[in-house]
C-alpha positions in Angstrom: 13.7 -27.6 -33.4 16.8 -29.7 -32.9 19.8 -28.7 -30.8 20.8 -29.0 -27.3 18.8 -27.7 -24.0 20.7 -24.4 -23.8 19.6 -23.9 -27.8 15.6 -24.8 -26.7 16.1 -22.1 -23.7 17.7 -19.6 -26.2 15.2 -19.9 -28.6 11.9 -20.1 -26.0 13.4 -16.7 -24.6 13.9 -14.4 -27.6 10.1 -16.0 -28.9 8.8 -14.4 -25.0 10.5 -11.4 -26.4 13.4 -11.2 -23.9 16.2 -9.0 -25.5 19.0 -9.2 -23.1 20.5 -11.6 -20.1 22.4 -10.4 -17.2 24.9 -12.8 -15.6 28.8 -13.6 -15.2 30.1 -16.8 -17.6 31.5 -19.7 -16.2 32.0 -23.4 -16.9 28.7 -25.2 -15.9 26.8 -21.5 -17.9 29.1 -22.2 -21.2 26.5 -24.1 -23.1 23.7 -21.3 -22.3 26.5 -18.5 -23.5 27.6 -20.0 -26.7 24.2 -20.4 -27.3 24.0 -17.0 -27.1 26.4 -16.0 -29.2 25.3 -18.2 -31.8 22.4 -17.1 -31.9 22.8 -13.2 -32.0 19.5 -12.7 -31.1 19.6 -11.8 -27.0 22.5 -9.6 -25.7 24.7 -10.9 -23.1 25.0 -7.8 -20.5 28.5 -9.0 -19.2 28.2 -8.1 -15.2 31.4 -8.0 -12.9 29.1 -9.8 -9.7 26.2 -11.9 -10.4 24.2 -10.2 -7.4 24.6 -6.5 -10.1 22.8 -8.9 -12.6 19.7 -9.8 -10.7 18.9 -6.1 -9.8 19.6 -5.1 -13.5 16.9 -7.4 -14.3 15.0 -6.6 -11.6 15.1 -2.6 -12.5 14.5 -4.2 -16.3 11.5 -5.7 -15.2 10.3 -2.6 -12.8 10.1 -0.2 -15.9 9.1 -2.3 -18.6 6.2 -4.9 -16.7 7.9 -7.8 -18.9 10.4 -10.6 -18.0 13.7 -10.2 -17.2 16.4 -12.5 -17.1 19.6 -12.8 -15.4 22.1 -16.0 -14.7 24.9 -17.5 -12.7 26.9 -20.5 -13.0 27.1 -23.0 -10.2 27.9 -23.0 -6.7 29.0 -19.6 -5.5 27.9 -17.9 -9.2 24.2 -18.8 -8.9 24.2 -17.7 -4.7 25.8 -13.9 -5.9 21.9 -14.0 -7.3 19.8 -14.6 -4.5 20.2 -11.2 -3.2 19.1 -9.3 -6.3 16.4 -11.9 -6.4 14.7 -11.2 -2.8 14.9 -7.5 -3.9 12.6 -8.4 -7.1 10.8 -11.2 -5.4 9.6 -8.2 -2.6 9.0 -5.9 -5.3 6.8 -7.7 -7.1 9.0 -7.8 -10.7 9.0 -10.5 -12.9 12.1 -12.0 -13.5 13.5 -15.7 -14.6 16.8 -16.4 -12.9 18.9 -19.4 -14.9 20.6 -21.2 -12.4 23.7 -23.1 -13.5 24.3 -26.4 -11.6 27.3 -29.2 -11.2 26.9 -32.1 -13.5 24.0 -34.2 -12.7 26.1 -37.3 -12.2 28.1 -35.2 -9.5 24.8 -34.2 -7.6 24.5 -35.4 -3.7 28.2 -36.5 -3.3 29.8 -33.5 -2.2 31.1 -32.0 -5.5 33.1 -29.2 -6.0 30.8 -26.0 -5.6 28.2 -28.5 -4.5 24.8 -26.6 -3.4 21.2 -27.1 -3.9 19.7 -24.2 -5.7 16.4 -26.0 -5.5 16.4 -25.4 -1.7 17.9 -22.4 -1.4 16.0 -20.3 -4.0 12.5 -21.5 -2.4 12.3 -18.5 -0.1 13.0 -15.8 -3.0 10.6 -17.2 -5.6 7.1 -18.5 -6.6 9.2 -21.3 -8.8 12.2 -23.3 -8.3 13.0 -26.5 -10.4 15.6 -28.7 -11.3 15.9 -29.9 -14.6 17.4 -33.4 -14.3 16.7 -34.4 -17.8 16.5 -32.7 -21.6 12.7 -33.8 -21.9 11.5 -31.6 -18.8 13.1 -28.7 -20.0 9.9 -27.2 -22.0 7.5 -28.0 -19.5 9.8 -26.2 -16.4 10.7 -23.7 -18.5 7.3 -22.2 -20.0 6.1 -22.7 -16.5 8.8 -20.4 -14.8 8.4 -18.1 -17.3 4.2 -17.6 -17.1 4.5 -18.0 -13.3 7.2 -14.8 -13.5 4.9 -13.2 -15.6 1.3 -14.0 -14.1 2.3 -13.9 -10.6 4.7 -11.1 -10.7 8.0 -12.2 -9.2 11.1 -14.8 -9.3 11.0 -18.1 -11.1 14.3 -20.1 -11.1 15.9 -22.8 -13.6 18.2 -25.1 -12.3 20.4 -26.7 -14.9 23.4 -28.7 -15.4 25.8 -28.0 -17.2 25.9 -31.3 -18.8 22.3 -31.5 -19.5 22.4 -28.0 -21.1 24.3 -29.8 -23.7 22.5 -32.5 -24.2 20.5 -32.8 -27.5 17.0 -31.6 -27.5 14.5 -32.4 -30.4 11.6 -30.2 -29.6 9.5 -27.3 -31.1 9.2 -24.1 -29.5 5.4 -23.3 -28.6 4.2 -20.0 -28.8 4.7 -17.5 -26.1 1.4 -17.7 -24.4 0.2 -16.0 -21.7 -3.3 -14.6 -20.5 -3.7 -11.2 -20.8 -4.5 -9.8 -16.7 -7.2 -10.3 -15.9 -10.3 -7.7 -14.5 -11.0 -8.5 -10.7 -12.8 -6.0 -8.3 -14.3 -7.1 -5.6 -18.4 -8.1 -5.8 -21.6 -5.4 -5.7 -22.3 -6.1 -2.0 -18.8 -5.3 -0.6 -18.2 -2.6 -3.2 -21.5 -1.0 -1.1 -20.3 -2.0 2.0 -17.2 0.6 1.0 -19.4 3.2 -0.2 -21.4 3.2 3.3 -18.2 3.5 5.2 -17.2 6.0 2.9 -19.9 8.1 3.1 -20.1 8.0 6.9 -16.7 9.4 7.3 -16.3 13.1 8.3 -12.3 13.2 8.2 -11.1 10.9 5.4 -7.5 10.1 4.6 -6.6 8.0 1.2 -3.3 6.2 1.7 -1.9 4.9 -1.5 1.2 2.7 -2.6 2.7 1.0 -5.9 -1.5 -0.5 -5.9 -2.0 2.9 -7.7 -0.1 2.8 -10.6 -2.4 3.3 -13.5 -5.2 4.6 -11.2 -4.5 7.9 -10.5 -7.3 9.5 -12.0 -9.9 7.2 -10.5 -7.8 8.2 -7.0 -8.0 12.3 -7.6 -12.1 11.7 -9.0 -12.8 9.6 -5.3 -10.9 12.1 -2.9 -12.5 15.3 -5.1 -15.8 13.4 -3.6 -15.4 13.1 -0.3 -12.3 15.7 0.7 -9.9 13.1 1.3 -6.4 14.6 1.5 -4.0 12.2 0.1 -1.2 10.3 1.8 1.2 8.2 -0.4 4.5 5.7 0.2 7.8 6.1 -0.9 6.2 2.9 -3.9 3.4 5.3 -4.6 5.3 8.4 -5.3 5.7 7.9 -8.9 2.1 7.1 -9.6 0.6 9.8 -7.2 1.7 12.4 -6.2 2.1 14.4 -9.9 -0.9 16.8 -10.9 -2.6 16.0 -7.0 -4.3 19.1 -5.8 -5.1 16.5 -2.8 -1.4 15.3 -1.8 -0.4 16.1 1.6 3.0 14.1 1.0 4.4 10.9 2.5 4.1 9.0 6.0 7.0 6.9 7.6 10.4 7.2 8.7 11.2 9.5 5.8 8.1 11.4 5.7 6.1 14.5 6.0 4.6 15.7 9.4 2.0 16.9 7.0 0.7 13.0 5.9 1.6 11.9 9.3 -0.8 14.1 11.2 -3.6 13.4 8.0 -3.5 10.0 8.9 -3.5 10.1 12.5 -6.1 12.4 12.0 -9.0 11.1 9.9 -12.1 9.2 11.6 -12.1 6.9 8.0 -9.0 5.3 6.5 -9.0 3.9 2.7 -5.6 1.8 2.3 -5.1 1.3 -1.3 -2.5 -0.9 -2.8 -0.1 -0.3 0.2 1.6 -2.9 2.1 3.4 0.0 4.1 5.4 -2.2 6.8 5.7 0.8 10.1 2.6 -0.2 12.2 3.0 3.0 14.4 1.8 5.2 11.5 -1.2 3.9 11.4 -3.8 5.9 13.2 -5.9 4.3 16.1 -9.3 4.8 16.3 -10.4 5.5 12.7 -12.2 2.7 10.9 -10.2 1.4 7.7 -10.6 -0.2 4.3 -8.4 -1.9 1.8 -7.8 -2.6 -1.4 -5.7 -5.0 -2.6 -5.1 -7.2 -5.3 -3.1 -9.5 -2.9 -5.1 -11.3 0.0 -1.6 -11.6 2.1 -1.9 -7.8 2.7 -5.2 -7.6 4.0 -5.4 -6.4 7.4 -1.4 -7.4 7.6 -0.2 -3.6 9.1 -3.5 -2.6 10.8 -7.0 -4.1 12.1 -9.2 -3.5 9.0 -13.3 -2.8 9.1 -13.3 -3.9 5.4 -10.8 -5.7 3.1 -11.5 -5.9 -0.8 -9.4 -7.7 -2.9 -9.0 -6.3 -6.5 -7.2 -4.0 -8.8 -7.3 -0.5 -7.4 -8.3 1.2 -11.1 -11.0 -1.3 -11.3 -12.3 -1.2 -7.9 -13.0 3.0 -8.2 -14.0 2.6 -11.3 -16.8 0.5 -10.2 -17.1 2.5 -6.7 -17.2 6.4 -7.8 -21.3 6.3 -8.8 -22.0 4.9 -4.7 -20.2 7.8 -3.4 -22.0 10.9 -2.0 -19.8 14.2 -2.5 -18.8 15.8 0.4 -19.4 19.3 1.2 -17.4 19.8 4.2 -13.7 20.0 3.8 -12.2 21.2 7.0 -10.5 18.0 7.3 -9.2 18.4 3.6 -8.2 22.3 4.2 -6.5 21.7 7.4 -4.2 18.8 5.7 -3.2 21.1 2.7 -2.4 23.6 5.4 0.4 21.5 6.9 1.7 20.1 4.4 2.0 24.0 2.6 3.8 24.8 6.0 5.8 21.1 6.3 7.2 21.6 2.1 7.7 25.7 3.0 10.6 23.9 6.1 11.7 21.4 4.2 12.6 23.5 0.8 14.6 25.7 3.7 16.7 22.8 3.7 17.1 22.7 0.0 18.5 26.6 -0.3 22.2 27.7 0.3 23.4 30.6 1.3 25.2 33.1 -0.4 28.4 32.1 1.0 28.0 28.9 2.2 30.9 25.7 2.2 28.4 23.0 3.1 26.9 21.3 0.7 23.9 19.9 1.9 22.5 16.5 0.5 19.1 18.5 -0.2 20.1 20.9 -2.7 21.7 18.2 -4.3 18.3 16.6 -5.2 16.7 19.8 -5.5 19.6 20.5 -8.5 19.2 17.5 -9.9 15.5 17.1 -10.7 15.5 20.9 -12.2 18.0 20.1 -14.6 17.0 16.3 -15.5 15.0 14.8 -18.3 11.7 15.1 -18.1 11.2 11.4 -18.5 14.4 10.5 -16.4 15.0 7.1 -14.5 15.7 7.7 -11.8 17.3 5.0 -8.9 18.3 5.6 -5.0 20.6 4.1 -2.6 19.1 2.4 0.2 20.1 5.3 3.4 20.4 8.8 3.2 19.5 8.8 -0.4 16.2 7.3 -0.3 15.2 10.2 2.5 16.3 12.9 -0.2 14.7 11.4 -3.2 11.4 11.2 -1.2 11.3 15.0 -0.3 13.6 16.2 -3.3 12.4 14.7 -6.1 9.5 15.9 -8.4 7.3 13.4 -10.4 5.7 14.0 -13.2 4.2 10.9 -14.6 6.8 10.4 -17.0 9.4 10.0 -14.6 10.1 6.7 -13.4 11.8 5.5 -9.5 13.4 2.6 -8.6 14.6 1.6 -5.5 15.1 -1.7 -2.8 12.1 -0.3 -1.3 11.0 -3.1 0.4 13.9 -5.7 0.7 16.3 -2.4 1.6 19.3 -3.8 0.7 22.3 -1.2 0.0 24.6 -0.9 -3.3 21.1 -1.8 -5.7 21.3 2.4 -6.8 23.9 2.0 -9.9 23.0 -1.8 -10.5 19.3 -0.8 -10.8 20.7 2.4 -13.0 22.8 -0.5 -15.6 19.1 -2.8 -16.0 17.1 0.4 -16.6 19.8 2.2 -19.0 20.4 -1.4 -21.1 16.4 -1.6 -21.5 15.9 1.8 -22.1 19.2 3.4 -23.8 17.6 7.0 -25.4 16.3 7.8 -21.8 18.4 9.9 -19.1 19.1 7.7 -16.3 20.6 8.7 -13.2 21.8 6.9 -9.9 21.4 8.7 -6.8 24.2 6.5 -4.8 25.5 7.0 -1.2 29.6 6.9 -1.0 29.0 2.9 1.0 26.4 1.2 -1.7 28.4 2.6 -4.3 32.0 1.1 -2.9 29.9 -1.9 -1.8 29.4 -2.8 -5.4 32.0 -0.7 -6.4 33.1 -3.2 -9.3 30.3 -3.1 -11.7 31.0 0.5 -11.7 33.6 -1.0 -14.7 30.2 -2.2 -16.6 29.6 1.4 -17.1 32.2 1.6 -19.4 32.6 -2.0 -20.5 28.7 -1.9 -21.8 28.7 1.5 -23.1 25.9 2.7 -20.9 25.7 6.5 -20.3 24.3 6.3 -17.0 25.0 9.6 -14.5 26.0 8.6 -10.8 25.3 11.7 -8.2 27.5 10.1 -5.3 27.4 11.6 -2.1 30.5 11.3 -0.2 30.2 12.1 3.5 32.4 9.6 4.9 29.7 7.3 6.4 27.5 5.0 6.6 24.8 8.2 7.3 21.3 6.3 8.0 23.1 3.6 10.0 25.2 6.4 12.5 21.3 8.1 12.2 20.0 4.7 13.9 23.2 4.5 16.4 22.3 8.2 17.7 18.4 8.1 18.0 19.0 5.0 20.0 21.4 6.6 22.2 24.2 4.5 20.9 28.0 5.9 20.1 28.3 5.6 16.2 31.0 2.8 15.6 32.1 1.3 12.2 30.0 3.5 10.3 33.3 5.7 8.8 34.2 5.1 5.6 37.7 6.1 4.6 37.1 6.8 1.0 39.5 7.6 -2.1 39.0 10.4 -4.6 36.1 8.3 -6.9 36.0 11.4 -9.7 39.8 10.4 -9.9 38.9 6.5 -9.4 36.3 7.5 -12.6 38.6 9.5 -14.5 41.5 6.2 -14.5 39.3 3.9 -15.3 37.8 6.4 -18.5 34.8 7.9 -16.5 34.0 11.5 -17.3 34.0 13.1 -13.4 33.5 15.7 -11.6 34.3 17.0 -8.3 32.5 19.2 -6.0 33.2 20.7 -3.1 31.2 23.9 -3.1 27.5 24.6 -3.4 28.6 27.7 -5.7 29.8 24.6 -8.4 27.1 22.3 -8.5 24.7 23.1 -10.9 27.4 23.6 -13.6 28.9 19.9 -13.0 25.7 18.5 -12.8 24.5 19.8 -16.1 28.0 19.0 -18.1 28.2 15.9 -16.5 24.2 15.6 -17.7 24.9 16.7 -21.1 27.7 13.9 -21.3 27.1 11.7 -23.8 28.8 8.5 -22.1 28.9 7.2 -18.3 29.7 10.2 -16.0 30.0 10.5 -12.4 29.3 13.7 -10.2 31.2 13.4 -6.8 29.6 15.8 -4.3 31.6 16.0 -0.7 28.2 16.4 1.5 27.7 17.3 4.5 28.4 14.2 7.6 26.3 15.7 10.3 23.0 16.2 8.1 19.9 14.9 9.9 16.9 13.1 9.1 14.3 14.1 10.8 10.9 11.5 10.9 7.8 13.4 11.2 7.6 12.9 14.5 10.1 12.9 17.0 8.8 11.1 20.6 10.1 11.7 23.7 12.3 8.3 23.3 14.2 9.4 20.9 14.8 12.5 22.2 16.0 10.9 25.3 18.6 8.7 22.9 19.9 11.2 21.2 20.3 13.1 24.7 21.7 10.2 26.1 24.5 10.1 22.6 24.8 13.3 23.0 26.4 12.8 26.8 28.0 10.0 25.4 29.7 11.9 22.9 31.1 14.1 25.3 32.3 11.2 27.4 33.9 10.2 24.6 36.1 12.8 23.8 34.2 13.8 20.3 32.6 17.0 21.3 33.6 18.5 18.2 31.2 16.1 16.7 29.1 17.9 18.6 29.6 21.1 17.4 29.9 19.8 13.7 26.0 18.8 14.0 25.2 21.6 15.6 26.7 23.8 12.5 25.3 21.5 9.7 21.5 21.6 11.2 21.2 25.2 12.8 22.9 27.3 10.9 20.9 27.5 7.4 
């Protein structure tokens, strides 16, 4: 073909199949854009803050396993990015960022919005290049792309602007690229896992985003030998639906129930977990992993055994060298706490006849009764993430996205515009916290501008809530952590939101399902409860010395009525 670079880039991406680019415009990006739009082929999802793009694409490339793309022009345009991009760099999503860059004859002389992309995106991707002439272009480009793909994560194009417009006479190859590959590990250490297996009297699966696609090979393994089953907050979409074995989550917003199970067993099978809180694991037991990544061998916890493969292959191939199990105490007494952890925690999630407080809890409770079956569902980083965990049921049609590992706030309703662009038919709903949602507060206008009928569930409480959390288990006064917020169902309403308003647990099912059954953007604003606590599944006698030590604080302070507020949010239920 003949054209200019931004043409050849155009026309490689919509042969990949890539339907839609996430950026803001500006000058060194205008040749890419008015490619574009001469084209008609890919959409141009115009962002208000290139950091919204890159987790749009990111949540784009979460749900659909295929490239994303996003772009910002140079200088400051293409930084906004890198955020977005460590969130789907750490989650393992493949997405193609296209850096904009000064003019080539301006580079290394201080130019305005002089950087170096190709230094600065090196930590957040598997590729970074700089495209210095028209002739590299195919070559950098197909490579960024397969890398995305294959390696599953961030590949960046630097261009400038001026050699975007500089003529390119070259033919578009074929999208290529290998189907995955089968890999399991070999016979002997497949054996080797049986063995350990079948020598273990209390055995505790623990299972992560590894799982996805696996779960029947997982449920046919611990039916064998009586494993209960312990997921992350990664694994909960591919696990814990139709799992007579689950025992819930570990971690800072888990379950006593698959904290104790873990601690418990004498035999620990890791699979496809990088799970980052060493203090969950238990001491003592011997442990095996599987992974398709060697970096997360043995990186939390000493291991006995490391495999690397896909987890669906690897129990494929393992199941026939397992003995079944006939005892099951370990089993029975892990389903027995967990019945008794879900009976406390679905306390939580009731309200009272005449109750004013509305509690985060129900919220989520509410929520998942009344959404889609096959909802997409995102969460603040925070509060949110701790409700979604407990709160939200899976079915295996449901999808969750999240900054799970990178844990960066305000990704909720930017995740929520990539999945609803990719996936327009489906119900889509942000659960956002009332600081990531002003954080990013701007591309709230996207909503509208893009016509995407996504439903935000904001809870505003007036804080940053996970961060004052931290403050008071370390025995630190909460400071900066208020949030003097405006009326956002009004701020909706102005801008041509449909919004809601609640301030009542007696009104919140009804907003939630008209503001459900909306057909455009809607926003549900639900004034929660501040004091509501978090409780890890297990408390030590640190933290209840911090939160002692607050407490005293507190009083110093003056703000015993905070006091008395937490007292009245927690106790009385």
């Amino acid at each position: 073909m003949s054209g200019t670079g931004a043409d050849y880039i155009v026309a490689a991406l919509a042969q990949a199949g890539v339907k839609r680019v996430y950026g803001v415009v500006g000058d060194s990006l205008n040749g890419f854009t008015d490619s574009l739009r001469r084209s008609g082929e890919i959409e141009w999802v115009h962002m208000r803050h290139e950091e919204g793009a890159a987790f749009a694409a990111a949540a784009e490339a979460h749900l659909t396993g295929q490239l994303a793309v996003c772009a910002g022009s140079c200088g400051p345009g293409n930084l906004h990015l890198i955020n977005g991009l460590f969130d789907a760099q750490r989650s393992g999503v493949p997405v193609l960022a296209i850096a904009a860059h000064i003019p080539s004859s301006e580079i290394g002389i201080d130019y305005f919005q002089a950087t170096h992309p190709e230094s600065l995106f090196k930590e957040c991707s598997h590729y970074v290049e700089l495209v210095s002439n028209p002739a590299q272009l195919p070559q950098i480009l197909h490579r960024a792309m397969r890398v995305a793909v294959a390696r599953r994560g961030v590949a960046v194009v630097v261009l400038p602007g001026d050699i975007a417009l500089k003529p390119l006479s070259a033919a578009v190859p074929a999208w290529l690229l290998p189907s995955r590959p089968v890999i399991r590990p070999n016979d002997s250490d497949i054996d080797r896992l049986a063995l350990l297996l079948n020598e273990g009297s209390r055995v505790t699966f623990f299972c992560g985003a590894g799982c996805a696609g696996a779960h029947s090979e997982v449920l046919a393994l611990a039916q064998k030998v009586k494993a209960p089953i312990v997921h992350s907050l990664r694994g909960k979409e591919f696990i814990e639906y139709d799992n007579p074995h689950d025992v819930g989550m570990t971690g800072l917003v888990g379950f006593a129930s698959g904290y104790h199970a873990m601690k418990d067993c004498d035999t620990l099978l890791i699979l496809g977990a990088d799970f980052p809180y060493r203090q969950f694991f238990p001491e003592g037991a011997r442990i095996a992993q599987i992974d398709m990544r060697p970096e997360a061998l043995g990186n939390r916890c000493p291991l006995e055994l490391g495999l690397l493969g896909d987890v669906k292959e690897t129990l494929a191939a393992l199941l026939p060298r397992v003995n079944v199990k006939e005892e099951a105490g370990h089993l029975e007494d892990a389903l027995a706490n967990y019945a008794r952890a879900r009976k406390d925690l679905d306390s939580l999630a009731d309200v009272a006849p005449n109750s004013r407080t509305v509690h985060p809890q129900y919220v989520t409770r509410v929520v998942s009764e009344i959404a889609a079956e096959d909802a997409i569902f995102t969460c603040d980083v925070g509060t949110p993430i701790a409700w979604t965990a407990r709160y939200l049921k899976v079915n295996g049609r449901r999808r969750i996205v999240g900054s799970f590992n990178h844990g960066s706030m305000a990704n909720a309703m930017l995740h929520a515009i990539g999945a609803q662009a990719a996936f327009p038919d489906r119900q889509v709903i942000s659960f956002s916290g009332d600081g990531g949602f002003s954080m990013m507060m701007g591309d709230f206008l996207t909503l509208m501008q893009m016509k995407l009928p996504v439903k935000i569930i904001l809870l505003n409480n007036g804080t940053l809530g996970f961060v004052e959390l931290e403050m008071k288990a370390s025995g630190f006064l909460d400071t900066g952590c208020d949030l003097q917020n405006p009326s956002f169902a009004a701020m909706a309403q102005a801008v041509g939101v449909k919004a809601v308003r609640v301030e009542s647990p007696q009104h919140l099912r009804s907003a939630v399902e008209e503001a459900l059954a909306h057909p455009g953007p809607a926003l549900v604003e639900v004034m929660s409860a501040r004091q509501e606590l978090v409780m890890p599944p297990t408390t030590t006698l640190e933290q209840a010395k911090n939160f002692g030590l607050f407490m005293m604080k507190a009083v110093l302070d003056g703000r015993a009525h905070e006091l008395i507020d937490l007292a009245r949010v927690n106790l009385k239920r």
